[in-house]
C-alpha positions as CSV (number, residue, x, y, z in Angstrom):
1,X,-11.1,46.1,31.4
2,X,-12.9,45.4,34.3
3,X,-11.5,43.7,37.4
4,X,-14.4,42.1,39.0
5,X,-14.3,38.7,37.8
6,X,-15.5,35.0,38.5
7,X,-19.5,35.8,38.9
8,X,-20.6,32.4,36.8
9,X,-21.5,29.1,38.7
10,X,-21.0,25.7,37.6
11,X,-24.7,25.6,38.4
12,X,-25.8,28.7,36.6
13,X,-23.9,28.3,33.5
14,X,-25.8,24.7,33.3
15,X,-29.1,26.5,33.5
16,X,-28.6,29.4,31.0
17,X,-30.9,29.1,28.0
18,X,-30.9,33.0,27.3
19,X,-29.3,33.3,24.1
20,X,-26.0,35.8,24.0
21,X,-22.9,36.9,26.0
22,X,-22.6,36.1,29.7
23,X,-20.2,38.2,31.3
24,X,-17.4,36.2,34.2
25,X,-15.7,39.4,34.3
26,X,-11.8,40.2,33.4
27,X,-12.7,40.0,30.1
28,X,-14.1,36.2,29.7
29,X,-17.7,35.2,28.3
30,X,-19.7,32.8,28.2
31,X,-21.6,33.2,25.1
32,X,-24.7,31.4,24.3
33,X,-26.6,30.1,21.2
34,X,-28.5,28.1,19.3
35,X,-25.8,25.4,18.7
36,X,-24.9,25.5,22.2
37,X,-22.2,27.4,24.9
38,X,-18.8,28.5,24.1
39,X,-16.2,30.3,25.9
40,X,-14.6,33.9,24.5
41,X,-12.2,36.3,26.0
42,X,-12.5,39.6,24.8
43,X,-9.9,43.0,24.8
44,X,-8.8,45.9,23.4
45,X,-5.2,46.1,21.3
46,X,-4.0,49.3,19.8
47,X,-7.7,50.3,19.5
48,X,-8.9,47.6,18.2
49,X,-11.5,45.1,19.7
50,X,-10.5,41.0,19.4
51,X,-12.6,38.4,20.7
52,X,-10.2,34.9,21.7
53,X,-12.7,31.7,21.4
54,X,-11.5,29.6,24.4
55,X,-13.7,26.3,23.3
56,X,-17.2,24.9,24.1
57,X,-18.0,24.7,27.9
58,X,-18.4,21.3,27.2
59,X,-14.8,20.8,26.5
60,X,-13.2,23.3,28.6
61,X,-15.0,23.8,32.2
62,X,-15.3,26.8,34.1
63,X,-11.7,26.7,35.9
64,X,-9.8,25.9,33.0
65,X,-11.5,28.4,31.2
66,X,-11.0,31.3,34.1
67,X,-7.2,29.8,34.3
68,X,-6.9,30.9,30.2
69,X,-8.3,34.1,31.1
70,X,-6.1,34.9,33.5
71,X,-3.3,34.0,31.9
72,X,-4.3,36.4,28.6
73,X,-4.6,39.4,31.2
74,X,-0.8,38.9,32.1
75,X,0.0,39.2,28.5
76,X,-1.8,41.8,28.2
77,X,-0.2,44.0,31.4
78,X,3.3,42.9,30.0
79,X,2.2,44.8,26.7
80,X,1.9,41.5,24.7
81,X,-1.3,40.5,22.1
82,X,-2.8,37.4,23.1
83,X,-3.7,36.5,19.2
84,X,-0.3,37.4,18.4
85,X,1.5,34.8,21.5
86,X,-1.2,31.9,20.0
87,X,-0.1,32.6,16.5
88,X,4.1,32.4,17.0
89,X,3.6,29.5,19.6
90,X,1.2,27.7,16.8
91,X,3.8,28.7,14.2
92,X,6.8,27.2,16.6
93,X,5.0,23.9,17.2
94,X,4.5,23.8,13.4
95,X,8.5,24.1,13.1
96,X,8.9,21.6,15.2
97,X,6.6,19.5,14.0
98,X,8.3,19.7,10.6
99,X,11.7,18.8,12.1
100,X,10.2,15.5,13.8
101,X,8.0,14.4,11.0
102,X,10.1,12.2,8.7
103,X,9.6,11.4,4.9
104,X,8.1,7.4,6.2
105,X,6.1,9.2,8.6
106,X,4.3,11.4,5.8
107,X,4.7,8.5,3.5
108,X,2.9,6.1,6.2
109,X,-0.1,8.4,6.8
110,X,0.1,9.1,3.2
111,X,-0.4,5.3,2.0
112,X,-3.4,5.0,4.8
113,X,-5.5,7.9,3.4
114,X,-4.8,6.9,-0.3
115,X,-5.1,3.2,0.0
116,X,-9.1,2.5,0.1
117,X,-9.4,3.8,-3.4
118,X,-6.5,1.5,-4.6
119,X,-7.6,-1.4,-6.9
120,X,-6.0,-4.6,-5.1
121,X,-3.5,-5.2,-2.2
122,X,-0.7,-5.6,-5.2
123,X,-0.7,-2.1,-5.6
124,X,-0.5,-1.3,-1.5
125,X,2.1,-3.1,-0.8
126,X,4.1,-2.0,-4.0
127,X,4.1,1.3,-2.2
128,X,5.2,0.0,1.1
129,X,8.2,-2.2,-0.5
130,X,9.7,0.5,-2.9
131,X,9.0,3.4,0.0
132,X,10.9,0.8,2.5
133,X,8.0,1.0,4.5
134,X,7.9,-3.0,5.2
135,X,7.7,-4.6,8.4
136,X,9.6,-7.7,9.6
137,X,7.6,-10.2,11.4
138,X,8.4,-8.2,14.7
139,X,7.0,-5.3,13.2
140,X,10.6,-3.4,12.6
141,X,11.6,-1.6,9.5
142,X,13.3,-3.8,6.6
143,X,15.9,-2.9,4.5
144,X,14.1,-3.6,1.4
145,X,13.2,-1.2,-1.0
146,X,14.3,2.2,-2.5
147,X,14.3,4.5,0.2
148,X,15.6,4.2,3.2
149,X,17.9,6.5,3.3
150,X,14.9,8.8,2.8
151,X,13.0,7.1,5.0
152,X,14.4,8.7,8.2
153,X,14.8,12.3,6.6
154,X,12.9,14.8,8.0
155,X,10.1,15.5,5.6
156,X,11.0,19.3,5.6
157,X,15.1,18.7,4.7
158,X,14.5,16.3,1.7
159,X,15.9,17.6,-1.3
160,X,16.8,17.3,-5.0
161,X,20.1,15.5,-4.2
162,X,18.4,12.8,-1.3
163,X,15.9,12.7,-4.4
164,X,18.6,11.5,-7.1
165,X,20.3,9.5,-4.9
166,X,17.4,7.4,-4.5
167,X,16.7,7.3,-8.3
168,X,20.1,7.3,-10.3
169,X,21.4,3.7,-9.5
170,X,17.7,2.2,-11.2
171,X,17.2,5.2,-13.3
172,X,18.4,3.1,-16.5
173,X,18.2,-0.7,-15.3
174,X,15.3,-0.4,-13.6
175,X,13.4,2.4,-15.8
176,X,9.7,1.9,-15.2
177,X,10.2,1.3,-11.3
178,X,12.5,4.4,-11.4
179,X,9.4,6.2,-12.9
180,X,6.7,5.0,-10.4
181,X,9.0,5.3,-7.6
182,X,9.4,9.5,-8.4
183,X,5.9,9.4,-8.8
184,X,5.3,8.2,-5.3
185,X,8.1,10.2,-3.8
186,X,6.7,13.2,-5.2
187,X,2.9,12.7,-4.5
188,X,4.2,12.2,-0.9
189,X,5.9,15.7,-0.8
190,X,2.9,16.7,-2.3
191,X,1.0,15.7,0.5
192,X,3.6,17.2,2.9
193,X,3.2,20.6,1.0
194,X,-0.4,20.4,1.3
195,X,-0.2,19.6,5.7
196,X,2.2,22.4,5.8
197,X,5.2,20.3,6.5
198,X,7.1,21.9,3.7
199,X,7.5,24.9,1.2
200,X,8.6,25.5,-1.7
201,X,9.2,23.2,-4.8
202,X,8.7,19.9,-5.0
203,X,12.4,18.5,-5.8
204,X,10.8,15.1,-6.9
205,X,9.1,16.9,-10.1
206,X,9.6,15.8,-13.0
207,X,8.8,18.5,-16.0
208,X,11.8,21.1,-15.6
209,X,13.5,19.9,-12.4
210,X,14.9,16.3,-12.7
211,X,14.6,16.4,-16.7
212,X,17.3,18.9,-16.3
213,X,18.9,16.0,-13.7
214,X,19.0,12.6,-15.0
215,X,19.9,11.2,-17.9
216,X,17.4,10.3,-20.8
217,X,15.9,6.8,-19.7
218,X,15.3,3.9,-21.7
219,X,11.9,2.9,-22.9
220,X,10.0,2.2,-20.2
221,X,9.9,-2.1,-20.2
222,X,6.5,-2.4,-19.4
223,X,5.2,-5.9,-20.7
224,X,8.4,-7.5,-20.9
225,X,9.7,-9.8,-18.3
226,X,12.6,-11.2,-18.7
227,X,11.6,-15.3,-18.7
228,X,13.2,-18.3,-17.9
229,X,13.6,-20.6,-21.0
230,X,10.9,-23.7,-20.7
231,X,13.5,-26.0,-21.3
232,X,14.8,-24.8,-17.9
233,X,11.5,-24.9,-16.1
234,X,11.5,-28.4,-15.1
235,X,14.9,-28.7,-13.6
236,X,13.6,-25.1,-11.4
237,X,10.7,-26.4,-10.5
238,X,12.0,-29.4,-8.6
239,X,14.0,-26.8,-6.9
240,X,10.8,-25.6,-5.2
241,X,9.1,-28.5,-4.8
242,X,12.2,-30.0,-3.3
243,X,12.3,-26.8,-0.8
244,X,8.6,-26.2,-0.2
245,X,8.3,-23.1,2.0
246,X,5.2,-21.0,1.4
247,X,7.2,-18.1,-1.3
248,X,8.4,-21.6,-2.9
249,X,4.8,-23.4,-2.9
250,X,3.5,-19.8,-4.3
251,X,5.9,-19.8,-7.0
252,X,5.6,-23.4,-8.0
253,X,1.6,-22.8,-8.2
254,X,2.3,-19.6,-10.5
255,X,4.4,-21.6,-12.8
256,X,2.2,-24.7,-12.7
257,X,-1.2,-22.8,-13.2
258,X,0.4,-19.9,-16.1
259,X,-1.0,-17.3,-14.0
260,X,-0.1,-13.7,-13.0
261,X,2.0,-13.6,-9.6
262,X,-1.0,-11.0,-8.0
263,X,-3.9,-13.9,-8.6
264,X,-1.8,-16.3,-6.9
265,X,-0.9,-14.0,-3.8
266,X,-4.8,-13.1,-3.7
267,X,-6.0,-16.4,-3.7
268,X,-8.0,-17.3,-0.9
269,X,-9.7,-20.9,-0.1
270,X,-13.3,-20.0,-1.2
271,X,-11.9,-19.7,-4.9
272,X,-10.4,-23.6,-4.6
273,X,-12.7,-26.0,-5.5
274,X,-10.6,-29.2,-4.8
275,X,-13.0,-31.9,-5.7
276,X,-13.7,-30.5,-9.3
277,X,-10.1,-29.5,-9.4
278,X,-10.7,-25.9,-10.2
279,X,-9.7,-22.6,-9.3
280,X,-12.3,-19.7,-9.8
281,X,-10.5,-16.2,-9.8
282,X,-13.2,-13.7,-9.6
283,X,-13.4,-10.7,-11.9
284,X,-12.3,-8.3,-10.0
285,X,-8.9,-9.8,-9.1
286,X,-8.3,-10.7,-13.2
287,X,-5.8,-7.8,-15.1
288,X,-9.0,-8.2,-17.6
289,X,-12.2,-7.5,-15.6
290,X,-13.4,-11.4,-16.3
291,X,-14.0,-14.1,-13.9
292,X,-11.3,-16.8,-14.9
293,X,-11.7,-20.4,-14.2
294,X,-8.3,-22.2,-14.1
295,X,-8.0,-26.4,-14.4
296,X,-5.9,-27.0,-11.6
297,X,-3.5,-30.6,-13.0
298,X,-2.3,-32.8,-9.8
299,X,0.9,-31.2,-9.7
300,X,-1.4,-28.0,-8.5
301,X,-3.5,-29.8,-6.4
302,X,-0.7,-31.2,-4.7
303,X,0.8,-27.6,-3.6
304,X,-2.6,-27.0,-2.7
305,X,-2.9,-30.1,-0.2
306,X,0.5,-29.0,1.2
307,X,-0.4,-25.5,1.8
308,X,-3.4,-27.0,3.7
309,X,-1.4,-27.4,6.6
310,X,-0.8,-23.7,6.8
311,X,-4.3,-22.8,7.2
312,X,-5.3,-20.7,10.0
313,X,-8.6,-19.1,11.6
314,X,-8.7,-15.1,10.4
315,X,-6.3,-15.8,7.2
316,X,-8.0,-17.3,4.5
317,X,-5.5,-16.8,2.1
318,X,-3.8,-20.4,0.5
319,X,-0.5,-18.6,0.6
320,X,-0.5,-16.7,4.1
321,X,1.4,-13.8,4.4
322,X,1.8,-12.0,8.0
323,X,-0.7,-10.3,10.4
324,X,-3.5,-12.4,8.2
325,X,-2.7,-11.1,4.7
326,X,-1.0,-12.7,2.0
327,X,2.1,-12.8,0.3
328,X,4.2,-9.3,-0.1
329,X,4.3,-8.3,-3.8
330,X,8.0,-9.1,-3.2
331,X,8.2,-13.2,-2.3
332,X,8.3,-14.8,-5.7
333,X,10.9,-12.7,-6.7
334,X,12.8,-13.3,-3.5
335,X,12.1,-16.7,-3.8
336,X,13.9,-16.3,-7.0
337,X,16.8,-14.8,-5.9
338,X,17.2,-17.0,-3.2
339,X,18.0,-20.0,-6.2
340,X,20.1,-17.8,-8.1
341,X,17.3,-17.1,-10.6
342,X,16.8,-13.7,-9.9
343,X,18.0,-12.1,-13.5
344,X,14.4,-14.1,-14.5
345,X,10.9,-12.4,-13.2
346,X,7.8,-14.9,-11.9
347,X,6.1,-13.3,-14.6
348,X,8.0,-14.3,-17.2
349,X,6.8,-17.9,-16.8
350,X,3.7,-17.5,-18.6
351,X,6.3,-16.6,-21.6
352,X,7.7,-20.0,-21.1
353,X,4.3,-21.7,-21.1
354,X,3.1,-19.8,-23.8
355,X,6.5,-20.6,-25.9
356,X,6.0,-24.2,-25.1
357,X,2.7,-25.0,-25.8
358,X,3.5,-23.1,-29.1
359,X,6.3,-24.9,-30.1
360,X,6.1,-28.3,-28.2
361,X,2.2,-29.0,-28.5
362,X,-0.6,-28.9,-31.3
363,X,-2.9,-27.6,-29.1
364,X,-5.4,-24.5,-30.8
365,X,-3.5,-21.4,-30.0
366,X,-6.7,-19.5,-29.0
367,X,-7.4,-22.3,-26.5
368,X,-3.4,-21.8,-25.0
369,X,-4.4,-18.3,-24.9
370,X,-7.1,-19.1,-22.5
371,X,-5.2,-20.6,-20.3
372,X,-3.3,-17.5,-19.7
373,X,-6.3,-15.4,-19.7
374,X,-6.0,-13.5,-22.8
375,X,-9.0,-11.9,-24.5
376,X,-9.7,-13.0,-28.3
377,X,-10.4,-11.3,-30.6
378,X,-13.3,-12.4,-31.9
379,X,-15.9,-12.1,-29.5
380,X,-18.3,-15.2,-30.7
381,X,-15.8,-16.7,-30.9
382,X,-14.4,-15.8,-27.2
383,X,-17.6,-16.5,-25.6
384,X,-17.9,-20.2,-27.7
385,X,-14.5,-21.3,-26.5
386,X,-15.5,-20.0,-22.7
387,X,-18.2,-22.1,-22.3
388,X,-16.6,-25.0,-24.1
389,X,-12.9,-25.5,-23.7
390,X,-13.0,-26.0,-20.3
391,X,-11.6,-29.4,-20.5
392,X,-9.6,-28.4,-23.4
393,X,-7.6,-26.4,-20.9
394,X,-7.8,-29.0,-18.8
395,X,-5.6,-31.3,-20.8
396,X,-2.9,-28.4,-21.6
397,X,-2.3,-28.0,-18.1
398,X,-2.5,-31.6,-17.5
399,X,0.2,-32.0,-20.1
400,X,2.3,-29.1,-18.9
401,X,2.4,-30.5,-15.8
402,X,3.7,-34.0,-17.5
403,X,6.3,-32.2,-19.5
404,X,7.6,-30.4,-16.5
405,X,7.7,-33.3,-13.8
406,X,8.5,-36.3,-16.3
407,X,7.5,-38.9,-14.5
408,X,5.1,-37.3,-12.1
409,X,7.8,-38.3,-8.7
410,X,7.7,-34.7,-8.0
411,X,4.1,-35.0,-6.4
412,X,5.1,-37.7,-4.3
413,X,8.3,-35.8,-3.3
414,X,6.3,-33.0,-2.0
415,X,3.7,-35.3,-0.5
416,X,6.5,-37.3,1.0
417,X,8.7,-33.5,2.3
418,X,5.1,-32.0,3.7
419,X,4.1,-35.0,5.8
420,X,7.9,-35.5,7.4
């Protein structure tokens, strides 16, 4: 290798245009071409000729470039391959990258790559809660969820055992969150495999691995929520009215309006038309794929005029959540909990609506099951009772509202509470 080195300029190197190698000497190139100028350092090991790149010139000037150089040539006269340094010191940040990168930092970057193809905000944040990957208000980690005793693992330790640990205590009381909760575990590792984070198997699989683990589940309870008897419903929801905080005012406006808990955290302003008394859920944010028009009775209008006050500029949603989103998939059911109701679910409700106006109303069954959304079967039929049982609905929810406040006090009581 020659010795005679640093014969670029700055100034010459900016007016090369001649396509090829330009020799620095020691070894180091400039080599021009089409696309533009990169950097190589070229040598001989055990007979064999290897070329280094070093980077573009516009990313690595002339001194740092000479400084590389220079620092290959004292590998080389201490009898050690360049390539062969890069590749064990790429190999040992990679190590120790794997022993710093935790399962909620994989989980985290995971849940950002993943989450722009994911139907509705219900199904990010049911990631984030049953990962423990939630954030109080001053942006530290909760305790909620599933995992946090995973959460701080480092991505390359976690094994079958941190796995079943996580999963046995819900694996039978909890069977289809148990399910979607290894599912997400495992598409995490997944993803961990794939950045080179881990080896090996993936100890969240299901098909020989854990089947060999944990016990046979039940059937997975998907469509049954366990609900609160509608004889009980009035009595709970003067609870919330009498204790309106925004979970509270959220539930209330679930119960009152029979919907699904995800419409109501989704709800933003521009769906409320207060005037006509009438809340337009657009299709895409319906379980069904339909626009759905819900009467709203005064007991829902009056949550509505409380939540009012809570507005603010960049949050649109009625029921505002942190950081100018809305509710975390998690608040109704907290709310729950919080008055000893938690062995019920918020979804359950519409059970209790739908058992009421069954048994404790003559109103057309197909008419009830508009209210709640449900497709019928008939499809003249369904697109008849669209267009014209509007007001129809309108009195159900009317008179559900009647049966659960008795004598109406409970919109004044709210009133009264919000305005103190």
């Amino acid at each position: 290798m020659g010795r005679t080195t640093n014969k670029l300029t700055v100034k010459a190197i900016e007016a090369l245009k001649e396509e090829g190698r330009h020799s620095d000497g020691g070894g180091l190139y400039l080599k021009v071409t089409p696309s533009g100028k990169r950097w190589v350092f070229m040598y001989t090991w055990e007979k064999k000729r290897v070329e280094l790149g070093l980077g573009t010139f516009a990313n690595v000037p002339l001194k740092q470039a000479r400084d590389i150089a220079q620092r290959y040539r004292e590998m080389i006269e201490a009898k050690k391959d360049p390539k062969g340094e890069i590749r064990a010191e790429e190999e040992k940040q990679a190590e120790q990258l794997r022993r710093e990168k935790t399962f909620g930092d994989v989980a985290l970057d995971y849940i950002a790559n993943q989450e722009e193809g994911w139907k509705n905000d219900k199904h990010r944040d049911q990631w984030y809660y049953t990962l423990s990957l939630k954030r109080d208000d001053k942006g530290k980690l909760t305790d909620e969820g599933f995992c946090v005793a995973l959460r701080d693992r480092p991505i390359a330790e976690v094994d079958t055992d941190d796995v079943v640990k996580v999963l046995k205590p819900i694996w039978q009381t909890k069977p289809e969150t148990a399910s979607r909760l290894r599912g997400r575990i495992e598409a995490v590792l997944n993803a961990a495999k794939v950045l080179k984070l881990r080896s090996g198997e993936n100890p969240a699989a299901w098909r020989g691995h854990l089947s060999n683990l944990l016990p046979k589940r039940q059937k997975l309870s998907r469509g049954h929520h366990a609900a609160m008897p509608f004889g009980e419903v009035a009595d709970f929801i003067k609870e919330l009215l009498a204790a309106p905080t925004i979970s509270n005012s959220a539930l209330a406006f679930t119960i009152l309006t029979a919907a699904r808990s995800g419409e109501t955290m989704g709800a933003v302003w521009s769906e409320i038309d207060m005037e006509a008394a009438l809340w337009t859920v657009p299709a895409e944010r319906m379980k069904g794929g339909r626009e759905h028009t819900v009467p709203l009775s005064d007991g829902a209008l009056s949550v509505l005029k409380a939540m009012a006050s809570y507005r603010r500029a960049g949050n649109d949603f009625v029921f505002p959540g942190q950081r100018s989103k809305g509710l975390s998939v998690m608040a109704l059911t907290m709310a729950m909990r919080r008055l000893k109701k938690g062995h019920f679910t918020p979804h359950g409700f519409r059970s209790a609506f739908r058992d009421w106006a069954g048994d404790e109303t003559t109103f057309a069954r197909d008419d009830i099951e508009l209210c709640l959304a449900h497709a019928i079967a008939n499809k003249v039929e369904a697109a008849y009772r669209r267009g014209q049982a509007l007001e129809k609905r309108r009195q159900i929810m009317n008179t559900w509202w009647k049966y659960l406040s008795g004598d109406n006090s409970s919109v004044a009581q709210l009133d009264k509470q919000r305005s103190a």
